[in-house]
C-alpha positions as CSV (number, residue, x, y, z in Angstrom):
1,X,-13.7,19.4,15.5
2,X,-16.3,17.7,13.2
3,X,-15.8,14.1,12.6
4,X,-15.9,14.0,9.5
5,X,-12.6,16.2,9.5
6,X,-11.0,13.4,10.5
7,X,-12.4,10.9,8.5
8,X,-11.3,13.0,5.5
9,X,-7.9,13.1,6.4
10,X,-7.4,9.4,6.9
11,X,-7.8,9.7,2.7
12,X,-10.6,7.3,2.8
13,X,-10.3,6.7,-1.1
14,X,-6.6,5.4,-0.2
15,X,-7.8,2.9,2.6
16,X,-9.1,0.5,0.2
17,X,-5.9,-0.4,-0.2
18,X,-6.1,-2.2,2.6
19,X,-8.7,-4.6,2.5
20,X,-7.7,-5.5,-0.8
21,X,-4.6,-6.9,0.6
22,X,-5.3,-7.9,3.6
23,X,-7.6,-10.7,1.0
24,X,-4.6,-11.6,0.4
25,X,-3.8,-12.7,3.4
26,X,-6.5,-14.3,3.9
27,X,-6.6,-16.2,1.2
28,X,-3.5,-18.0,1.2
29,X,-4.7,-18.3,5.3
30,X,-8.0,-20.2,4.3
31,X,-6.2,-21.8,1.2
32,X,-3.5,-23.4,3.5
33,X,-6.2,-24.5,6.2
34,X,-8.7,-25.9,4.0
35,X,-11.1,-23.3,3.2
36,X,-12.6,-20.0,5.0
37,X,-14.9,-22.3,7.5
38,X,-11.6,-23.0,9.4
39,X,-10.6,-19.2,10.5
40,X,-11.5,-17.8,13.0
41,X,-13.0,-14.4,12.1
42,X,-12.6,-12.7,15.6
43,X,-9.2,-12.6,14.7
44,X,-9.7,-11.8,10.8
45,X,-11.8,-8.8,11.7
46,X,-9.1,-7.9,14.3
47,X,-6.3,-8.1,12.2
48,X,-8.1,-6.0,9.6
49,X,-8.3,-3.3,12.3
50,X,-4.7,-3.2,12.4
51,X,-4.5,-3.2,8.8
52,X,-6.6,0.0,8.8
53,X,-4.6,1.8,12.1
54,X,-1.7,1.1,10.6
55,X,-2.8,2.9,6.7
56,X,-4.7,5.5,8.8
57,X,-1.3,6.4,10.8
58,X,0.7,6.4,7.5
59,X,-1.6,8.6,5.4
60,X,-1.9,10.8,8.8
61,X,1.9,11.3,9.8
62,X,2.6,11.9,6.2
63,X,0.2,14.5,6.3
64,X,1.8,16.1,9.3
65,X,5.2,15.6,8.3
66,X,4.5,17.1,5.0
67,X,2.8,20.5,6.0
68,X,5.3,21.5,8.6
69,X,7.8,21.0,6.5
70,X,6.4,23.1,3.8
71,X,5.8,20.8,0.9
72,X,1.5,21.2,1.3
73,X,2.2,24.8,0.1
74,X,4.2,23.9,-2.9
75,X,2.3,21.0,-4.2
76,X,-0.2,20.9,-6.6
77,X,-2.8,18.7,-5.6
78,X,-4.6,16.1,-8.3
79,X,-7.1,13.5,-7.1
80,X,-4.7,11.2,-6.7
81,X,-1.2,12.9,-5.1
82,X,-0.6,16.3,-2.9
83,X,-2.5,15.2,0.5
84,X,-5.3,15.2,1.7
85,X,-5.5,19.0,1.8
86,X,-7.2,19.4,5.4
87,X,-3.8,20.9,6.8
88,X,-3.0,23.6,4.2
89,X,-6.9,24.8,4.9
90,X,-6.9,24.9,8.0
91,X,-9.6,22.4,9.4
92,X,-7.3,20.9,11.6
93,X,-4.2,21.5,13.3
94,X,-1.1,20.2,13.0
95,X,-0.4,19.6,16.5
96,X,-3.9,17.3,16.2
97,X,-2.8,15.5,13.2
98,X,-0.3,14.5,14.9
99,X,-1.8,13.1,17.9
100,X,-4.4,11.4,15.4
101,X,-1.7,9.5,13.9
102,X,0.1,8.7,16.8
103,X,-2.9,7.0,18.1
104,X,-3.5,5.2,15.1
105,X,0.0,4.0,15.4
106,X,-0.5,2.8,19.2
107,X,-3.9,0.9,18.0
108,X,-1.9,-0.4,15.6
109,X,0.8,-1.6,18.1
110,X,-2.0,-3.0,20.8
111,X,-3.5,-5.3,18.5
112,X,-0.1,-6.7,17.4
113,X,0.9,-7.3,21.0
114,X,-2.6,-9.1,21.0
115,X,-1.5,-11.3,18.2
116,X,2.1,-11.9,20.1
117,X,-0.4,-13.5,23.0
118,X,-2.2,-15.5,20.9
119,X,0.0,-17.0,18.1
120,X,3.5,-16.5,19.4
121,X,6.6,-14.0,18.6
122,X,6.8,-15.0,15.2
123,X,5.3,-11.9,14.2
124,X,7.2,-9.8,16.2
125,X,10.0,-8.5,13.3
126,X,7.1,-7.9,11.0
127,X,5.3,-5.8,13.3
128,X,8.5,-3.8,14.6
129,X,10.1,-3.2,10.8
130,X,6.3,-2.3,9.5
131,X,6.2,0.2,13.0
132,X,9.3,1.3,11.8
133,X,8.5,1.9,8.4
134,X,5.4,3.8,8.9
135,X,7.4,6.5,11.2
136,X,10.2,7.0,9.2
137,X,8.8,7.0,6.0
138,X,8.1,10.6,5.5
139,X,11.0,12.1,7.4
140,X,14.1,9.7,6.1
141,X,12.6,7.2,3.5
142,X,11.5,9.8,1.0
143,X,15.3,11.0,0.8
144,X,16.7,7.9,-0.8
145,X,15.5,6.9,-4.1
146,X,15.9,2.9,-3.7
147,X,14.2,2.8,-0.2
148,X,11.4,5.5,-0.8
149,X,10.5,2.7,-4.5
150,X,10.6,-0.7,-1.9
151,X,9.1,0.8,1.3
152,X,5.6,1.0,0.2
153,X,5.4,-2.0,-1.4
154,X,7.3,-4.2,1.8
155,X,4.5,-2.3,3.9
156,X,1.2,-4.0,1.8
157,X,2.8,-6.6,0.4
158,X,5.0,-8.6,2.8
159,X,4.0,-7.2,6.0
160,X,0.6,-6.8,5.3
161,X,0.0,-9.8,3.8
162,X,2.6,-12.2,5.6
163,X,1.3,-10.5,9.1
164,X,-2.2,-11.3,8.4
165,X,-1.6,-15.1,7.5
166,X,0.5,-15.6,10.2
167,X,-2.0,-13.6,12.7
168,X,-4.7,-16.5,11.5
169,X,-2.6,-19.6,11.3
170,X,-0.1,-19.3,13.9
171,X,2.7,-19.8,11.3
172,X,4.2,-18.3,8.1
173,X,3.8,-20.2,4.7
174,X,6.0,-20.3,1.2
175,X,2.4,-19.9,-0.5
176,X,2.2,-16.7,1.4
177,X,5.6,-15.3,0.5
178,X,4.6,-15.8,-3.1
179,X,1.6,-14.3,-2.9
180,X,2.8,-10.6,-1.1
181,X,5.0,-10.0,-3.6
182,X,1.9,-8.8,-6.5
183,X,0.6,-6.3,-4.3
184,X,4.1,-5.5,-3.3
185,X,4.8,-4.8,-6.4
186,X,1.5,-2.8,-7.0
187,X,1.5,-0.6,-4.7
188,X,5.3,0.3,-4.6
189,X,3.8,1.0,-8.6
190,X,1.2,3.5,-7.3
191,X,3.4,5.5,-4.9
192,X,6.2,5.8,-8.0
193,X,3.1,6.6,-10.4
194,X,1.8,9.4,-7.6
195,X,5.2,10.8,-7.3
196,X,5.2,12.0,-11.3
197,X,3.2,15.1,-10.3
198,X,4.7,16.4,-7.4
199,X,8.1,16.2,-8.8
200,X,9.4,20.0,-8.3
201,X,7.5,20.4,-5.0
202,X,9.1,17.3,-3.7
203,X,12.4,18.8,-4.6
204,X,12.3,22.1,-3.4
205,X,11.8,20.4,0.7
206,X,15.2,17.9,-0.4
207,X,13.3,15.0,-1.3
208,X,14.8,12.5,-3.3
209,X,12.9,9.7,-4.8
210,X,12.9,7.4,-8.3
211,X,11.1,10.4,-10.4
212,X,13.5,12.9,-9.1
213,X,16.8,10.9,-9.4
214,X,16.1,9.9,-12.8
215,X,13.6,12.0,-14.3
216,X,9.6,10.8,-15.1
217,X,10.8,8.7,-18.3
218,X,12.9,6.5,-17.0
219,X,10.5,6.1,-14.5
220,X,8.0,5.3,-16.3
221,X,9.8,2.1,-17.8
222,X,10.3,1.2,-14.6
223,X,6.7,1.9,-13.9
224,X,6.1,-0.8,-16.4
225,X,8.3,-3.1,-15.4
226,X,7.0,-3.3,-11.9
227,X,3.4,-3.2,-13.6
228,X,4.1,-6.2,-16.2
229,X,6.2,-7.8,-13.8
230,X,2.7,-8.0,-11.1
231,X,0.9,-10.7,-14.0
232,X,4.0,-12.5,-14.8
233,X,4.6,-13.0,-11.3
234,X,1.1,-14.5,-10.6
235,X,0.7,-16.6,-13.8
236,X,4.2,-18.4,-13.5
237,X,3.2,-18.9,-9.6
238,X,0.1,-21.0,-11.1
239,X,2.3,-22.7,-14.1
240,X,4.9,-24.2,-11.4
241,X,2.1,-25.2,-9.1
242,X,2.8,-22.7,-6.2
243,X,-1.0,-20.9,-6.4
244,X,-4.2,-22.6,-7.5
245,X,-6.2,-22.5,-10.7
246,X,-9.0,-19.8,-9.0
247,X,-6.1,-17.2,-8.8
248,X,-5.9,-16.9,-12.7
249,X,-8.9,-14.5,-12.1
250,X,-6.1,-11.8,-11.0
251,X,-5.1,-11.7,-14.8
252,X,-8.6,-9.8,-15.4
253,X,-7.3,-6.6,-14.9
254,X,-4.7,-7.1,-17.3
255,X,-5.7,-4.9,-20.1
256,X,-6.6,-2.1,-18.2
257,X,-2.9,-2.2,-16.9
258,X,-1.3,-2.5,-20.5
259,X,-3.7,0.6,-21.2
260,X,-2.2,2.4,-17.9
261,X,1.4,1.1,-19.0
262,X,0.9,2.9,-22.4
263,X,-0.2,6.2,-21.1
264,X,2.3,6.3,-18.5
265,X,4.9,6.0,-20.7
266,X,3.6,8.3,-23.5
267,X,2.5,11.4,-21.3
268,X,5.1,10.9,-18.5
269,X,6.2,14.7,-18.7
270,X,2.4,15.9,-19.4
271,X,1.1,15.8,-15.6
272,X,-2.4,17.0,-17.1
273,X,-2.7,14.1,-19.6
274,X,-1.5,11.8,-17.0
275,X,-3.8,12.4,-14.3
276,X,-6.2,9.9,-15.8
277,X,-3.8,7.2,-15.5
278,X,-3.4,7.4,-12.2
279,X,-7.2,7.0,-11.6
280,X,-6.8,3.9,-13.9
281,X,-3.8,2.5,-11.8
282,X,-5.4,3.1,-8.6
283,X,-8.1,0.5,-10.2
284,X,-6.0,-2.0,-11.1
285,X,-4.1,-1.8,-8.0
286,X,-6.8,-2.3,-6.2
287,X,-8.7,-4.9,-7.9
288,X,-5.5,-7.4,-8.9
289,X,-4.9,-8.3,-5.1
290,X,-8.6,-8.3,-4.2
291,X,-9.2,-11.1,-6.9
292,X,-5.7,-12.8,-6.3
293,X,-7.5,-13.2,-2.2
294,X,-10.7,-14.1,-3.7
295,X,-9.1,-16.9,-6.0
296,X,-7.4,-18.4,-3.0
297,X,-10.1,-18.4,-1.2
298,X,-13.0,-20.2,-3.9
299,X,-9.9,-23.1,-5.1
């Protein structure tokens, strides 16, 4: 099977994702231990390896999970939701997608045992629940509304970020509690946003998330809430003294998320008008955390 078959259905476009918030980590890591000279980048370019294992088994066992169950078949794919699309064609198995994400999963696993070695067991409950997460999501997560809005955000923002300043200080850090709940919030945001299209298909396999349970309106508001709340969060963490003055540069992408919030909220029943709001919310998601790491990591 052609490499680039499975390069494709790791959803490449989603992994940036991950470096964005693993900056965030490593901010609040080089911010706490007086700039980036003091890390040592063995272990920043090994925990970003996790980082990636562990989004590549996510987007991979979601995959699987949803074409044996049937939902690939039913969903109308946009750019930005529906899969990756490899399954439902044929270009790999299932029974291969599954191994591919299992061993993503076991990489992910190794190089958190590493970690255990070399800074302690504090990361241990961070590594199990995100383990746990990534599993389960598809299969029991997606079924109850509360858990299926928290989960993704709890897996790039608190885990993610939390595990990688811990797995390059040895310790965890208020500063880095603060700054995994943006992302958190983000990227819970851009799984809700994502769900809008696939709605009916979701419904159809028993699924039961936000959109489902209380229709794309009320979602939306929520969607704005969550989206608003991202800025607020960051700029009353400056005002109180918690982040420095270089992580105002996160509030750049401000206006493009009040244009997003509008849209959202305007077209939240018209999937075709929407779809372009979900390309501007994967940019904002993307680029908020990015500079929030970058601003940590220049004070």
């Amino acid at each position: 099977m052609a490499v680039g078959t499975y390069f494709r259905e790791t959803r490449p476009q989603f992994l940036l994702l991950t470096p964005a918030c693993v900056a965030v980590g490593v901010g609040t890591a080089a911010w706490v231990n007086g700039g980036l000279g003091a890390l040592t980048w063995g272990y920043v370019a090994l925990a970003f390896f996790g980082a990636v294992c562990a989004h590549i088994a996510t987007n991979v066992l979601n995959d699987y999970f949803d074409y044996t169950s049937g939902l690939d078949l039913k969903t109308k794919r946009t750019p930005f939701s529906g899969g990756s699309g490899i399954l439902p064609a044929r270009l790999m198995s299932a029974q291969a997608a599954l191994v591919f994400g299992l061993v993503a999963l076991a990489l992910t696993a190794a190089i958190g045992i590493f970690f255990i070695a070399v800074r302690g067991w504090g990361i241990l409950p961070l590594g199990l629940l995100g383990l746990i997460v990534i599993v389960i999501y598809t299969p029991l997560i997606t079924k109850r509304p509360l858990l299926c809005l928290i989960a993704p955000g709890l897996g790039f923002g608190p885990l993610m970020v939390m595990g990688t300043h811990f797995a390059l200080t040895g310790s965890y850090d208020c500063v880095a509690v603060l700054a995994s709940i943006p992302p958190g919030f983000l990227v819970s945001n851009l799984l809700l946003l994502n769900q809008f299209p696939d709605v009916e298909a979701d419904a159809s396999i028993n699924r039961y998330h936000i959109p489902i349970a209380f229709g794309r309106r009320a979602s939306a508001w929520l969607y704005a809430a969550f989206a608003l709340g991202t800025y607020v969060w960051i700029f009353c963490c400056w005002a109180f003294g918690a982040f420095p003055l270089g992580t105002l540069i996160a509030l750049i992408p401000l206006p493009l998320a009040l244009v997003t919030v509008k849209g959202v909220i305007k077209n939240a029943d018209n999937i075709k008008k929407l779809v372009p709001f979900l390309g501007q919310n994967v940019i904002y998601t993307l680029t908020t955390p990015l500079l929030l790491g970058i601003g940590f990591m220049i004070a």
